[in-house]
C-alpha positions in Angstrom: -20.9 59.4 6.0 -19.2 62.8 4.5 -22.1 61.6 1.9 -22.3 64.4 2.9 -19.5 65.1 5.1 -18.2 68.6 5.9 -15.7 70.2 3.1 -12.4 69.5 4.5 -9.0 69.3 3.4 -6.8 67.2 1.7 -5.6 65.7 4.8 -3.7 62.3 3.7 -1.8 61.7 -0.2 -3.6 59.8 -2.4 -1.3 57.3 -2.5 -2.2 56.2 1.1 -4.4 53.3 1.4 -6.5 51.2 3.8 -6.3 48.0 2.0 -4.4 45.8 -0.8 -5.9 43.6 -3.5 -7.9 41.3 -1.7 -6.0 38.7 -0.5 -7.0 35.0 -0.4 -10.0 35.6 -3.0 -10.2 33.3 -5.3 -11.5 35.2 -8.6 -15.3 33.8 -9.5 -14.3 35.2 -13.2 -11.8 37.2 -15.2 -14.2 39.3 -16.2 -12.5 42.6 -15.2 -8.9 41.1 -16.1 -6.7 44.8 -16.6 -8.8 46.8 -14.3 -7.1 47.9 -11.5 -6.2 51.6 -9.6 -8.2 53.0 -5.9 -11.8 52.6 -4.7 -12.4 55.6 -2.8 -14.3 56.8 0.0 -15.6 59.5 1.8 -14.7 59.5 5.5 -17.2 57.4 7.7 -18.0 54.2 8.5 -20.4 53.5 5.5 -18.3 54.7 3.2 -15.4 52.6 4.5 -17.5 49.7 4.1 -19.1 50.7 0.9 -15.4 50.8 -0.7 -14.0 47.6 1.1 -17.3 45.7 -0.5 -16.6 47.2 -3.7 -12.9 46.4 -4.3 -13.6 42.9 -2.9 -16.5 42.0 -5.0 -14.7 43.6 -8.3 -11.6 41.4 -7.5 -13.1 38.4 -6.8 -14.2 38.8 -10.7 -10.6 39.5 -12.0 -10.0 43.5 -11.2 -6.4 44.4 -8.9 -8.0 47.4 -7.2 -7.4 48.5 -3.7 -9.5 50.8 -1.6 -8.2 53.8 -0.3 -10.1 55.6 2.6 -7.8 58.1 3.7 -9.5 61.5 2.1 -11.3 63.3 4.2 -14.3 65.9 3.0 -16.8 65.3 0.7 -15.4 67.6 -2.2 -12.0 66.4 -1.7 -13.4 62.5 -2.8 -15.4 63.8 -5.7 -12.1 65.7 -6.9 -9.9 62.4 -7.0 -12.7 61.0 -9.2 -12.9 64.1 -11.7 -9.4 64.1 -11.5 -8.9 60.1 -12.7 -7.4 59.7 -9.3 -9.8 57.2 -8.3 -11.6 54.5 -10.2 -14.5 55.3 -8.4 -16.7 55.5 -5.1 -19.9 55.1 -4.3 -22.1 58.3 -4.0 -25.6 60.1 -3.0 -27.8 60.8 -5.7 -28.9 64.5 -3.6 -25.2 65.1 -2.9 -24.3 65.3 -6.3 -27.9 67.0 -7.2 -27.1 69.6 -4.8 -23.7 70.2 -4.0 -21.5 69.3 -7.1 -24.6 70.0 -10.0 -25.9 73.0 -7.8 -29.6 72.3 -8.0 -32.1 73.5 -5.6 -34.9 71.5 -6.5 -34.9 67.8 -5.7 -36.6 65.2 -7.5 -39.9 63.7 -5.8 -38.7 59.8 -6.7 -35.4 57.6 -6.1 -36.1 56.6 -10.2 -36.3 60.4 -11.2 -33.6 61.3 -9.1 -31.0 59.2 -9.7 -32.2 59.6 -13.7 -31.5 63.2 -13.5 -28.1 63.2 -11.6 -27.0 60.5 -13.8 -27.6 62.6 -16.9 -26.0 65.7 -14.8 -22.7 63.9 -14.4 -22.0 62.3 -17.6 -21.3 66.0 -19.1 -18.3 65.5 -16.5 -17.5 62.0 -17.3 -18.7 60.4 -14.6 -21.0 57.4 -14.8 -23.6 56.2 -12.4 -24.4 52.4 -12.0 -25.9 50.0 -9.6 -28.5 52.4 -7.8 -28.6 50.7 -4.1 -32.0 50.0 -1.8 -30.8 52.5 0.8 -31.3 55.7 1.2 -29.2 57.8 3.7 -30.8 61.0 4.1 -30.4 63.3 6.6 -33.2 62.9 9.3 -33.9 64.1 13.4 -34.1 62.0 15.9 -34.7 62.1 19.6 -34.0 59.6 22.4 -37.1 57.1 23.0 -38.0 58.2 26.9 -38.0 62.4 25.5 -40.2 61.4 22.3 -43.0 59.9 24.4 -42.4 62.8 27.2 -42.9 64.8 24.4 -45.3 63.3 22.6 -43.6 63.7 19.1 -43.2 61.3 16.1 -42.9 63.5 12.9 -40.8 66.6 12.5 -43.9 68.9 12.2 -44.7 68.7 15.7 -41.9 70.1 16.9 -42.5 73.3 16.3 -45.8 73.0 19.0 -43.0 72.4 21.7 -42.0 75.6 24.5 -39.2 77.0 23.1 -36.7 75.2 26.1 -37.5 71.8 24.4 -36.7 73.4 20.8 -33.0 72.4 21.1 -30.8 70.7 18.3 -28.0 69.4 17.4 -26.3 69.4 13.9 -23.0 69.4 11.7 -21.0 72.6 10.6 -21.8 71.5 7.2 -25.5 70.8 7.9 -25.7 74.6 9.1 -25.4 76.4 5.7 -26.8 73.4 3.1 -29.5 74.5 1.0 -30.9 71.0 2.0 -29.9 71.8 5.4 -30.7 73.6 8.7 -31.6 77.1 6.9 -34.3 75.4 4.9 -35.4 72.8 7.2 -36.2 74.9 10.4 -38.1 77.5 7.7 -40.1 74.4 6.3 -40.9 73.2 10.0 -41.1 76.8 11.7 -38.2 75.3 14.3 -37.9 79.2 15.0 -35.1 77.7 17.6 -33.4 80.5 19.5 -29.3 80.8 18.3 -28.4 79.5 21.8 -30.7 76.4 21.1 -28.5 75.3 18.3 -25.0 73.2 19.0 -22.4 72.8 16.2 -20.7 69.3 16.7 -18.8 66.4 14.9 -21.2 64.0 13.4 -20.4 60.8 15.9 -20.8 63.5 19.0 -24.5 63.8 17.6 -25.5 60.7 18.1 -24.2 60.5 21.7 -25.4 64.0 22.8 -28.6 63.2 21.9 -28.7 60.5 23.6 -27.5 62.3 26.7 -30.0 64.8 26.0 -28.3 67.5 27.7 -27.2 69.7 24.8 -30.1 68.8 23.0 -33.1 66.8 22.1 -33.4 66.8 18.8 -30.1 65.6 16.6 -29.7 65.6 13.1 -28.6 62.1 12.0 -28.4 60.0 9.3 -31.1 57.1 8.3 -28.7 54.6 7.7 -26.6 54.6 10.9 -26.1 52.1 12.8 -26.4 54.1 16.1 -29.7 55.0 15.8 -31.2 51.7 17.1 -28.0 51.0 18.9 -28.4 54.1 21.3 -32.6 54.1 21.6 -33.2 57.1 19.2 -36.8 57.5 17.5 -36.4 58.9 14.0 -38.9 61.6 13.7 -41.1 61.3 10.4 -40.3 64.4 7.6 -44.0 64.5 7.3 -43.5 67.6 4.9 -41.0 65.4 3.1 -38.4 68.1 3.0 -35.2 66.0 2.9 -34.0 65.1 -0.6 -33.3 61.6 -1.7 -29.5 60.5 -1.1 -29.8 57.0 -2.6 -26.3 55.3 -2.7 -25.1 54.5 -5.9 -21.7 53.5 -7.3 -19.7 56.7 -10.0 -16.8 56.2 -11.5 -14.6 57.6 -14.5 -16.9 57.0 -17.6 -13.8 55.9 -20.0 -13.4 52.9 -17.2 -16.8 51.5 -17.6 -17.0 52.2 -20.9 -13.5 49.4 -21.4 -14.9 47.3 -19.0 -18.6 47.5 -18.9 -19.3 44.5 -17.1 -18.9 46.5 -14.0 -22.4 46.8 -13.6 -23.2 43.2 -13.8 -20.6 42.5 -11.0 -22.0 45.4 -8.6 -26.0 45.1 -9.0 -26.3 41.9 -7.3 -24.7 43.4 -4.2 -26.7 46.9 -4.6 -30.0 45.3 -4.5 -29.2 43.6 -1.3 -28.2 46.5 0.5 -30.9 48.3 1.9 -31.2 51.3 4.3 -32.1 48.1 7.1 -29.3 46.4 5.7 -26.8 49.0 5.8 -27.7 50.2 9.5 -26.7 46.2 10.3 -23.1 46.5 9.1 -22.7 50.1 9.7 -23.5 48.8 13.8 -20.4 46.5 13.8 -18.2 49.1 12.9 -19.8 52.2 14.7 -20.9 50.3 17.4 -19.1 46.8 18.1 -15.9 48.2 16.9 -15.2 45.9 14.1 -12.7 46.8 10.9 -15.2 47.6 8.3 -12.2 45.2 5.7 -13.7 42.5 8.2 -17.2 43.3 8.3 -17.0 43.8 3.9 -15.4 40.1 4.1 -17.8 38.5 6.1 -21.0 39.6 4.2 -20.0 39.1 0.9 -19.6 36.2 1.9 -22.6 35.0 3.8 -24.2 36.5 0.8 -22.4 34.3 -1.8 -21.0 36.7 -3.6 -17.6 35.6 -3.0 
Protein backbone atom coordinates (compact mmCIF):
# COMPACT_ATOMS: atom_id res chain seq x y z
CA UNK A 1 0.00 0.00 0.00
CA UNK A 2 3.66 -0.54 -1.96
CA UNK A 3 4.38 0.94 1.77
CA UNK A 4 5.81 -1.59 1.13
CA UNK A 5 4.90 -2.50 -2.26
CA UNK A 6 7.07 -4.72 -4.51
CA UNK A 7 10.23 -3.02 -6.35
CA UNK A 8 8.92 -2.29 -9.65
CA UNK A 9 9.64 -0.25 -12.53
CA UNK A 10 9.25 3.06 -13.63
CA UNK A 11 6.19 2.34 -15.32
CA UNK A 12 4.44 5.96 -16.04
CA UNK A 13 6.66 9.70 -16.55
CA UNK A 14 6.61 11.74 -13.81
CA UNK A 15 4.91 14.21 -15.37
CA UNK A 16 1.76 12.13 -15.40
CA UNK A 17 -0.78 12.96 -12.73
CA UNK A 18 -4.04 11.88 -11.08
CA UNK A 19 -5.15 15.26 -10.03
CA UNK A 20 -4.83 19.20 -10.58
CA UNK A 21 -4.75 21.89 -7.86
CA UNK A 22 -7.71 21.45 -6.10
CA UNK A 23 -10.45 22.95 -7.64
CA UNK A 24 -13.19 24.85 -5.90
CA UNK A 25 -11.21 25.18 -2.49
CA UNK A 26 -11.38 28.17 -1.14
CA UNK A 27 -7.78 28.70 0.56
CA UNK A 28 -8.39 28.88 4.74
CA UNK A 29 -4.81 30.85 4.61
CA UNK A 30 -1.90 31.85 2.37
CA UNK A 31 0.20 30.39 4.52
CA UNK A 32 2.05 28.16 1.93
CA UNK A 33 1.68 31.00 -0.86
CA UNK A 34 4.91 29.85 -3.61
CA UNK A 35 4.75 26.20 -2.74
CA UNK A 36 3.75 24.22 -5.36
CA UNK A 37 5.27 20.88 -7.52
CA UNK A 38 3.78 16.78 -7.01
CA UNK A 39 2.46 14.91 -3.95
CA UNK A 40 3.42 11.50 -4.60
CA UNK A 41 2.39 8.10 -3.91
CA UNK A 42 3.10 4.72 -3.79
CA UNK A 43 0.70 2.56 -5.70
CA UNK A 44 -2.45 1.45 -3.51
CA UNK A 45 -5.37 2.63 -2.40
CA UNK A 46 -3.99 4.26 0.88
CA UNK A 47 -1.48 5.84 -0.59
CA UNK A 48 -3.77 7.37 -3.23
CA UNK A 49 -5.70 8.64 -0.55
CA UNK A 50 -2.91 9.68 1.59
CA UNK A 51 -1.58 12.02 -1.36
CA UNK A 52 -5.14 13.36 -2.54
CA UNK A 53 -5.63 14.40 1.40
CA UNK A 54 -2.37 15.91 1.37
CA UNK A 55 -2.43 18.19 -1.67
CA UNK A 56 -5.99 19.14 -0.72
CA UNK A 57 -5.33 20.12 2.73
CA UNK A 58 -1.88 21.99 1.75
CA UNK A 59 -3.95 23.99 -0.94
CA UNK A 60 -6.66 24.87 0.94
CA UNK A 61 -3.87 26.87 3.01
CA UNK A 62 -2.27 28.67 -0.13
CA UNK A 63 0.15 25.84 -1.82
CA UNK A 64 -0.57 24.94 -5.99
CA UNK A 65 0.46 21.29 -5.68
CA UNK A 66 -1.03 18.38 -7.52
CA UNK A 67 -0.81 14.75 -6.57
CA UNK A 68 0.58 12.43 -8.89
CA UNK A 69 -0.06 8.59 -8.36
CA UNK A 70 1.13 7.15 -11.32
CA UNK A 71 4.63 5.41 -9.94
CA UNK A 72 4.54 2.19 -9.25
CA UNK A 73 7.11 0.30 -6.65
CA UNK A 74 8.10 1.36 -3.55
CA UNK A 75 11.79 2.37 -4.48
CA UNK A 76 10.80 4.06 -7.57
CA UNK A 77 8.52 6.77 -5.14
CA UNK A 78 11.35 7.17 -2.67
CA UNK A 79 13.70 8.07 -5.80
CA UNK A 80 11.42 10.91 -7.11
CA UNK A 81 11.76 12.34 -3.54
CA UNK A 82 15.66 12.05 -3.34
CA UNK A 83 15.63 13.15 -6.70
CA UNK A 84 13.51 16.64 -5.88
CA UNK A 85 11.05 15.13 -8.19
CA UNK A 86 8.39 15.18 -5.71
CA UNK A 87 7.64 17.55 -2.95
CA UNK A 88 6.87 14.76 -0.93
CA UNK A 89 4.75 11.54 0.12
CA UNK A 90 3.81 10.12 2.92
CA UNK A 91 5.94 7.12 4.25
CA UNK A 92 6.38 4.04 6.79
CA UNK A 93 8.67 4.63 9.50
CA UNK A 94 9.93 0.46 9.09
CA UNK A 95 10.04 0.95 5.39
CA UNK A 96 12.48 3.46 5.47
CA UNK A 97 14.28 1.71 8.70
CA UNK A 98 14.62 -1.31 6.74
CA UNK A 99 14.64 -1.00 3.19
CA UNK A 100 16.14 2.54 2.22
CA UNK A 101 18.45 2.93 5.79
CA UNK A 102 19.15 -1.00 5.79
CA UNK A 103 18.70 -1.72 9.43
CA UNK A 104 17.82 -5.01 10.76
CA UNK A 105 16.81 -4.14 14.12
CA UNK A 106 13.60 -2.30 14.61
CA UNK A 107 12.80 -0.06 17.32
CA UNK A 108 10.40 -1.46 20.24
CA UNK A 109 8.09 2.03 20.22
CA UNK A 110 6.25 4.27 17.42
CA UNK A 111 8.17 7.44 19.49
CA UNK A 112 11.73 5.62 19.17
CA UNK A 113 11.07 4.58 15.81
CA UNK A 114 10.01 7.28 14.04
CA UNK A 115 12.95 9.31 16.20
CA UNK A 116 15.46 7.17 14.75
CA UNK A 117 14.34 7.01 11.03
CA UNK A 118 13.88 10.65 11.24
CA UNK A 119 17.50 11.25 12.24
CA UNK A 120 18.43 8.43 9.50
CA UNK A 121 16.96 10.47 6.64
CA UNK A 122 17.93 13.98 7.27
CA UNK A 123 21.71 12.83 6.23
CA UNK A 124 19.77 12.50 2.81
CA UNK A 125 17.64 15.54 3.00
CA UNK A 126 14.64 14.27 3.74
CA UNK A 127 12.47 15.54 6.53
CA UNK A 128 9.89 13.64 8.57
CA UNK A 129 6.76 15.49 9.93
CA UNK A 130 3.28 14.84 11.19
CA UNK A 131 3.78 11.13 12.56
CA UNK A 132 0.05 9.68 11.97
CA UNK A 133 -2.16 7.34 14.56
CA UNK A 134 -1.93 4.39 12.18
CA UNK A 135 0.10 1.88 11.89
CA UNK A 136 0.07 -0.40 8.73
CA UNK A 137 2.14 -3.21 9.40
CA UNK A 138 2.12 -6.28 7.78
CA UNK A 139 -0.06 -8.85 9.71
CA UNK A 140 -1.93 -12.67 8.91
CA UNK A 141 -5.16 -13.14 8.85
CA UNK A 142 -7.54 -16.01 8.25
CA UNK A 143 -11.24 -16.08 7.33
CA UNK A 144 -13.63 -15.94 10.62
CA UNK A 145 -15.46 -19.69 10.01
CA UNK A 146 -11.39 -21.35 9.58
CA UNK A 147 -10.08 -19.31 12.78
CA UNK A 148 -12.71 -20.86 15.11
CA UNK A 149 -12.45 -24.41 13.07
CA UNK A 150 -9.11 -23.94 13.95
CA UNK A 151 -9.10 -22.56 17.04
CA UNK A 152 -6.39 -19.89 16.34
CA UNK A 153 -6.19 -16.13 17.35
CA UNK A 154 -2.43 -15.23 17.61
CA UNK A 155 0.29 -16.20 15.03
CA UNK A 156 2.02 -18.53 17.59
CA UNK A 157 -0.44 -21.09 17.33
CA UNK A 158 -0.07 -21.74 14.07
CA UNK A 159 2.68 -23.59 14.15
CA UNK A 160 0.50 -26.46 16.52
CA UNK A 161 -1.65 -26.89 13.27
CA UNK A 162 -1.08 -30.45 10.76
CA UNK A 163 0.98 -29.40 8.32
CA UNK A 164 -2.21 -29.47 5.45
CA UNK A 165 -3.70 -26.44 7.43
CA UNK A 166 -0.07 -24.72 7.41
CA UNK A 167 -0.87 -22.96 4.09
CA UNK A 168 -0.11 -19.16 3.24
CA UNK A 169 -0.41 -16.70 1.09
CA UNK A 170 1.99 -13.64 0.60
CA UNK A 171 3.60 -11.00 -1.85
CA UNK A 172 6.79 -11.59 -4.09
CA UNK A 173 8.28 -8.80 -2.17
CA UNK A 174 7.05 -10.15 1.26
CA UNK A 175 9.10 -13.47 0.28
CA UNK A 176 12.71 -12.15 0.66
CA UNK A 177 12.11 -9.00 3.32
CA UNK A 178 14.29 -9.23 6.18
CA UNK A 179 10.99 -8.21 7.97
CA UNK A 180 9.31 -10.67 5.86
CA UNK A 181 8.45 -14.41 5.29
CA UNK A 182 12.22 -15.64 5.90
CA UNK A 183 12.15 -14.25 9.37
CA UNK A 184 8.63 -14.50 10.33
CA UNK A 185 8.05 -18.37 9.67
CA UNK A 186 11.65 -18.80 11.67
CA UNK A 187 10.25 -16.65 14.52
CA UNK A 188 6.84 -18.68 14.55
CA UNK A 189 8.38 -22.13 13.41
CA UNK A 190 5.63 -21.97 10.33
CA UNK A 191 8.06 -24.85 8.94
CA UNK A 192 5.40 -24.63 5.96
CA UNK A 193 6.17 -27.10 3.16
CA UNK A 194 7.46 -25.02 -0.33
CA UNK A 195 4.16 -26.21 -1.90
CA UNK A 196 2.20 -24.62 1.08
CA UNK A 197 3.33 -21.24 0.10
CA UNK A 198 1.46 -19.09 -2.93
CA UNK A 199 3.16 -15.95 -4.49
CA UNK A 200 0.25 -13.48 -5.46
CA UNK A 201 -0.60 -9.77 -6.13
CA UNK A 202 -1.50 -8.07 -2.87
CA UNK A 203 -5.49 -7.54 -3.67
CA UNK A 204 -5.57 -11.41 -4.78
CA UNK A 205 -4.53 -12.02 -0.98
CA UNK A 206 -7.24 -10.82 0.46
CA UNK A 207 -9.75 -12.66 -1.77
CA UNK A 208 -7.90 -16.00 -1.72
CA UNK A 209 -8.05 -16.01 1.66
CA UNK A 210 -11.24 -15.54 1.84
CA UNK A 211 -11.90 -18.36 -0.58
CA UNK A 212 -9.67 -20.39 1.42
CA UNK A 213 -8.72 -22.65 -1.19
CA UNK A 214 -5.05 -21.64 -1.87
CA UNK A 215 -4.70 -20.88 1.53
CA UNK A 216 -5.66 -20.08 5.04
CA UNK A 217 -3.44 -17.97 6.32
CA UNK A 218 -2.83 -14.49 4.12
CA UNK A 219 -0.45 -12.00 4.79
CA UNK A 220 -2.25 -8.62 4.83
CA UNK A 221 -1.96 -5.33 5.82
CA UNK A 222 -3.54 -3.75 9.26
CA UNK A 223 -4.93 -0.86 7.73
CA UNK A 224 -7.02 -2.38 4.90
CA UNK A 225 -10.05 -1.89 4.38
CA UNK A 226 -10.86 -5.57 3.25
CA UNK A 227 -10.08 -7.05 6.25
CA UNK A 228 -13.43 -6.39 7.93
CA UNK A 229 -15.04 -6.02 4.62
CA UNK A 230 -14.46 -9.79 3.59
CA UNK A 231 -14.76 -11.48 7.50
CA UNK A 232 -10.99 -11.98 8.06
CA UNK A 233 -9.68 -12.35 11.89
CA UNK A 234 -6.24 -10.68 12.18
CA UNK A 235 -4.15 -13.09 14.02
CA UNK A 236 -2.25 -11.43 17.08
CA UNK A 237 1.89 -11.24 16.50
CA UNK A 238 2.11 -12.43 20.02
CA UNK A 239 6.00 -12.61 19.59
CA UNK A 240 5.66 -9.01 18.33
CA UNK A 241 7.82 -9.73 15.27
CA UNK A 242 6.49 -7.21 12.78
CA UNK A 243 8.21 -3.80 12.84
CA UNK A 244 6.34 -0.60 13.32
CA UNK A 245 5.28 1.11 9.81
CA UNK A 246 3.61 4.23 11.24
CA UNK A 247 2.58 6.59 8.44
CA UNK A 248 4.24 9.76 8.36
CA UNK A 249 4.54 12.53 5.87
CA UNK A 250 8.81 13.06 4.06
CA UNK A 251 9.53 15.49 1.95
CA UNK A 252 12.59 17.43 0.48
CA UNK A 253 14.24 19.14 3.62
CA UNK A 254 15.09 22.61 1.74
CA UNK A 255 11.02 22.67 1.09
CA UNK A 256 10.09 22.62 4.73
CA UNK A 257 12.84 24.38 5.72
CA UNK A 258 11.21 27.73 3.23
CA UNK A 259 8.03 26.91 4.25
CA UNK A 260 7.93 25.42 7.58
CA UNK A 261 4.47 25.81 8.40
CA UNK A 262 3.92 22.61 6.68
CA UNK A 263 3.76 20.83 9.77
CA UNK A 264 1.13 22.96 11.36
CA UNK A 265 -1.11 22.42 8.24
CA UNK A 266 -0.57 18.50 8.21
CA UNK A 267 -0.80 17.51 12.18
CA UNK A 268 -4.29 18.23 12.57
CA UNK A 269 -5.17 15.83 9.88
CA UNK A 270 -2.37 13.07 11.13
CA UNK A 271 -3.77 12.93 14.52
CA UNK A 272 -7.13 12.07 13.19
CA UNK A 273 -6.09 9.36 11.11
CA UNK A 274 -5.82 6.26 12.83
CA UNK A 275 -5.20 2.61 11.82
CA UNK A 276 -9.49 2.45 12.46
CA UNK A 277 -9.72 5.44 10.63
CA UNK A 278 -7.78 4.59 7.68
CA UNK A 279 -9.41 0.99 7.28
CA UNK A 280 -12.89 3.36 6.90
CA UNK A 281 -11.68 5.34 3.86
CA UNK A 282 -9.46 2.73 2.52
CA UNK A 283 -13.07 0.46 2.39
CA UNK A 284 -14.66 3.02 0.00
CA UNK A 285 -12.09 2.73 -2.40
CA UNK A 286 -11.02 -1.03 -2.05
CA UNK A 287 -14.35 -2.00 -1.41
CA UNK A 288 -17.25 0.39 -2.60
CA UNK A 289 -15.34 1.45 -5.54
CA UNK A 290 -15.17 5.03 -4.86
CA UNK A 291 -12.28 7.57 -6.46
CA UNK A 292 -10.00 7.95 -3.47
CA UNK A 293 -9.91 12.31 -5.01
CA UNK A 294 -13.69 11.86 -3.76
CA UNK A 295 -13.30 10.01 -0.67
CA UNK A 296 -9.98 12.74 0.30
CA UNK A 297 -12.82 15.55 -0.46
CA UNK A 298 -15.41 14.28 1.54
CA UNK A 299 -13.39 13.75 4.81
CA UNK A 300 -11.63 16.71 4.90
CA UNK A 301 -14.38 17.97 4.87
CA UNK A 302 -16.68 16.36 7.35
CA UNK A 303 -13.64 16.94 9.43
CA UNK A 304 -13.48 20.74 9.04
CA UNK A 305 -10.46 20.94 7.70
CA UNK A 306 -11.44 22.45 4.58
Amino acid sequence: MYKRAFIGVLALGLAACSSSPSAGIAAKTSDLAGLSGQIGSKDFAEQYILAHLTTKLLNAHGATLEANTKLVGSANVRQALENKQFVGYWEYTGTSWITYNKQTAPMKTEQEQFDAVKKADEAKSIAWVSPAKFNNTYTFAIRNEKAKELGVSKMSDIAKLPANERTFCIESEFSTRDDGWPGVSKTYSFDAPKDNVKLLDTGVIYTATKDGKDCNFGEVFATDGRIAALGLTVLQDDKAFFPIYQGGFTLQADVLKSHPKIADVLKPMADKLTTEEMQKLNAKVDVDGDEPDEVAQEWLTAQGLI
